[in-house]
N, C-alpha and C positions, 0 to 999 in steps of 0.2 A: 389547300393541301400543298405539301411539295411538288418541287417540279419535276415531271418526269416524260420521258418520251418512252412508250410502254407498246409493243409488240401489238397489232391489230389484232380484237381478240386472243388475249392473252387469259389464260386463269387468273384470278385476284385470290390469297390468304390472307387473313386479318386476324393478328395477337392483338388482345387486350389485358391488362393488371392493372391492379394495384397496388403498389410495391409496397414492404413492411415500416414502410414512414409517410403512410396513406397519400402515395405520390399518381397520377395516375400515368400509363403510358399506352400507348398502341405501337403498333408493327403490319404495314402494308407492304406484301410481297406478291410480284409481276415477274412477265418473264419480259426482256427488250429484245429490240430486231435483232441483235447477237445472239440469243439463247441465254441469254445471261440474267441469271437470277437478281433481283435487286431490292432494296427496300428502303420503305420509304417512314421518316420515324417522327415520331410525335410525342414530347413528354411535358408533362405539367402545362397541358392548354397549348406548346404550341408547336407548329411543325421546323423540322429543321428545312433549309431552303432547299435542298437537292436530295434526291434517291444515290444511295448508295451501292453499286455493284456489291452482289455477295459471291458467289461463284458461277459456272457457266452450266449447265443444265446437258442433257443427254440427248435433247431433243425438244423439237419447236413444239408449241401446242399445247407440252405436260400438263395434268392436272397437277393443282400447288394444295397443299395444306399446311396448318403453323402451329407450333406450341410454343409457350415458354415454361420450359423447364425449370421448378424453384428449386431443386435440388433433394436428393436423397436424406428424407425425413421431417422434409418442410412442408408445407401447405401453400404458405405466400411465397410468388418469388420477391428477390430483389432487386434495384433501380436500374440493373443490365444483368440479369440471369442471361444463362446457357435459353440459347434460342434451337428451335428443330423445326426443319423444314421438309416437308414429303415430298414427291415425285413419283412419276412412272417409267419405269425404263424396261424394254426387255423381258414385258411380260413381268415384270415384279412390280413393288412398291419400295423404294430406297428411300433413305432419307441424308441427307448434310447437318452436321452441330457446327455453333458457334460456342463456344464457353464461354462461362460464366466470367465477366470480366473484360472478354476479349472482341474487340468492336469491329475488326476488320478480317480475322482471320478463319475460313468456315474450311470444315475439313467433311469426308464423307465417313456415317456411321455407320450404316449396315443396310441389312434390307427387311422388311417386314414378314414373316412367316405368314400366309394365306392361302385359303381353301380356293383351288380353283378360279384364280381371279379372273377374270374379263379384260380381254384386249384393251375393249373399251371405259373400263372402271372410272370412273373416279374414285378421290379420294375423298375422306373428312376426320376430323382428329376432334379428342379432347383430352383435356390432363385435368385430376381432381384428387385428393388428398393426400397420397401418402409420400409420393402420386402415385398414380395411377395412370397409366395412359391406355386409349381405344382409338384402333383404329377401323375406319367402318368404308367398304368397297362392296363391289359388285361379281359375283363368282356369274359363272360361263354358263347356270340353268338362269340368271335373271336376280337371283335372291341377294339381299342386303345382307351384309356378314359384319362378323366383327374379330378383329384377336386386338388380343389383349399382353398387358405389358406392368409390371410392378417391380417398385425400388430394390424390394428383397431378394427376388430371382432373379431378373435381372435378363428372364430369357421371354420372348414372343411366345402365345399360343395361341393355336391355330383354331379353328372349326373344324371336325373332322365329320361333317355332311349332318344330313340330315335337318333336325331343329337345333341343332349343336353350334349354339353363338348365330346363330339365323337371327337377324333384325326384323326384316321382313314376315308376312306371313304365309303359312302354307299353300302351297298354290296360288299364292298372288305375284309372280315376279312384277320384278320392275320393268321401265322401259328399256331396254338396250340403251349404254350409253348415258344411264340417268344421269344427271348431277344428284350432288349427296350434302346437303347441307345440315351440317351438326353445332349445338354449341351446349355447353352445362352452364348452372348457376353461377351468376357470377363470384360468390364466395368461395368455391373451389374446394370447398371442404364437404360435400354431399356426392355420392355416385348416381346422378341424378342428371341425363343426355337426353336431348330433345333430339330426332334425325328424322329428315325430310329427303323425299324423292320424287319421282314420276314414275305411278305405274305404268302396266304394258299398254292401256287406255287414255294415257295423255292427260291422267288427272292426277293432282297432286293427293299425297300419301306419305305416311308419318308414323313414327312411335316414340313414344315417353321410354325409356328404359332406365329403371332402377334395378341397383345391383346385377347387373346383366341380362336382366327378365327386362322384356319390350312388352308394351302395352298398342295397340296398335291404334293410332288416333281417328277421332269418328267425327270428320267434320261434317256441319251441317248438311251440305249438300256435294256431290260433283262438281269438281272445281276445275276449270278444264285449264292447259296451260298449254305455253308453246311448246313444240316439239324441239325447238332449237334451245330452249331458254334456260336458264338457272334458278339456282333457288339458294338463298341464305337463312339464317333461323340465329335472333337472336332471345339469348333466356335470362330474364333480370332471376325468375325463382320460378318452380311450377306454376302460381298463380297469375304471372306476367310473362308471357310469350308471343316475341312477335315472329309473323314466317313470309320473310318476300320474296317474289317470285314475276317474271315477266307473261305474262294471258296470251290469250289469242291475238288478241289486238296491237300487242308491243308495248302495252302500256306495264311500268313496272308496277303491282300491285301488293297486297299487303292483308294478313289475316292477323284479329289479334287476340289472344288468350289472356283474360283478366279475370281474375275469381273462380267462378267455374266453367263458363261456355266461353266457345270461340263467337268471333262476330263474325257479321258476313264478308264478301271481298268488299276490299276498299282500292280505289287508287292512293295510290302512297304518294309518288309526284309525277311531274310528266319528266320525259324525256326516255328514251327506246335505248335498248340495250342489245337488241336482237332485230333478226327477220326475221318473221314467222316461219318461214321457209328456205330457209338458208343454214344449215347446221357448222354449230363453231364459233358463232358470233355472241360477243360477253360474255360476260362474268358478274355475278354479285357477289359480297362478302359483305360482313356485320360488324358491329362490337357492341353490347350489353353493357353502359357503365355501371361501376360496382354502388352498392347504396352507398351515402352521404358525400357521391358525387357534388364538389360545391357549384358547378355550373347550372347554365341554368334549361340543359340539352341533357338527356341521361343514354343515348348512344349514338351511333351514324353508320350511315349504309354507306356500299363503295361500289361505283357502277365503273363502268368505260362504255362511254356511248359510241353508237355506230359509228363504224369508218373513221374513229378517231386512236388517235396516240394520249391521249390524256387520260387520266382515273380523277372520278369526280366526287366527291361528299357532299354528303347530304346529314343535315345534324336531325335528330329525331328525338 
């Protein structure tokens, strides 16, 4: 991977495409000891040697989330689309663009309209056909939310309570604090979001959501995870879904969705991303490569292990 000296516990976001000349690219975004947003770039197989400053952040700690933006009317981006990057500042959720084109220059775009967000929220994002963009946080009773964003209005909508854009389900909050790991198909042309959490019980919890409707996931059993730890989710199609997440133990592990049933837990690899008991410590992120990937890997997880400055890959 590139090289990068990355904020101790830092959030990780990871963009993935494949651009309309079947090129592929990723985009890994960190906050460093400055506050300063940065990223780290990868195109057609290989990494460029250093992370990039992108702009300086409002605050150490942020939750990160990433899109790339193909443009108003497109479905695919292209080889350096309009990138957007989330944040929390101030009790809101803002976001920073880079245009389409333009490689060093990021300016801030707005802020997200949301029900009741949570101090402690994270964030998670997907973009899918027209586009479409979702953004999916934590409101102040515990519940998974979502508003929502399209090319034609051009305006944010919110959740105005109740089961109104609720991810989650009734009476089930999450944990205070969850992390939110989201991703869609990778063809980008389906309204079709897989999102992952930690209920109020320290066990992992999930819904499929098509068309804005969540289906709430039924895994085999109680899956118990850290109270400190993260979770990423990546989606090749409904049929193939993997969701990683660090356990009890530190170890990062990994459930996978193929055909119809999930498997049981698995260890994914070694190496600890967290304390069990220490809150704040890592971050995971994903990428799903898109089908007729020519390599011979079809995505990779991104960890930062304990007490280091470095973001690590893992190809999968």
């Amino acid at each position: 991977m590139a090289q990068v000296q990355a904020l101790s516990s830092t959030a990780l976001a990871c963009v993935y495409w494949k651009d309309t000349d079947k090129v592929d690219h990723i985009r890994v975004y960190f906050q460093d000891s400055s506050w300063t947003i940065c990223e780290a770039r990868w195109d057609n197989g290989a990494w460029k040697a250093k992370a990039k400053s992108c702009f300086t952040a409002p605050q150490t700690g942020t939750p990160l989330a990433a899109l790339a933006y193909p443009g108003d009317g497109h479905e695919i981006p292209g080889a350096d689309p309009e990138i957007q990057v989330y944040y929390r500042q101030d009790g809101k959720i803002k976001y920073h663009r880079r245009s389409e084109g333009v490689t060093d220059t990021w300016s801030y775009a707005g802020e997200v309209d949301t029900y009741n967000l949570a101090e402690t929220s994270n964030i998670g994002v997907c973009e899918f056909y027209d586009p479409y963009i979702r953004v999916y946080y934590q409101d102040t009773a515990g519940d998974i939310r979502v508003s929502t964003w399209n090319s034609g209005s051009k305006t944010w909508v919110r959740s105005t309570g109740g089961a109104n854009l609720r991810i989650s389900e009734a009476d089930k909050p999450a944990r205070t604090g969850t992390p939110i790991g989201t991703d869609t198909e990778n063809a980008h042309n389906l309204s079709n979001v897989v999102v992952a959490w930690h209920d109020k019980n320290k066990h992992l919890a999930g819904a499929i959501v098509q068309n804005d409707s969540p289906t709430a996931i039924k895994f085999p059993k109680d899956i118990a995870v850290s109270p400190s730890g993260t979770v990423t989710v990546a989606v090749w199609d409904l049929k193939h879904i993997h969701i990683y997440y660090d356990g009890v133990n530190d170890g990062i592990q990994k459930l996978e969705y193929v055909g119809d049933k999930w498997s049981d837990t698995m260890d994914a690899f070694t190496g600890d991303i967290t304390n069990p008991y220490a809150n704040g410590q890592g971050s995971l992120a994903s990428a799903a490569y898109a089908p007729a990937n020519t390599g011979t890997h079809t995505g990779s997880v991104f960890y930062q292990p304990v007490d280091g400055n470095s973001i690590v890959e893992i190809l999968i």
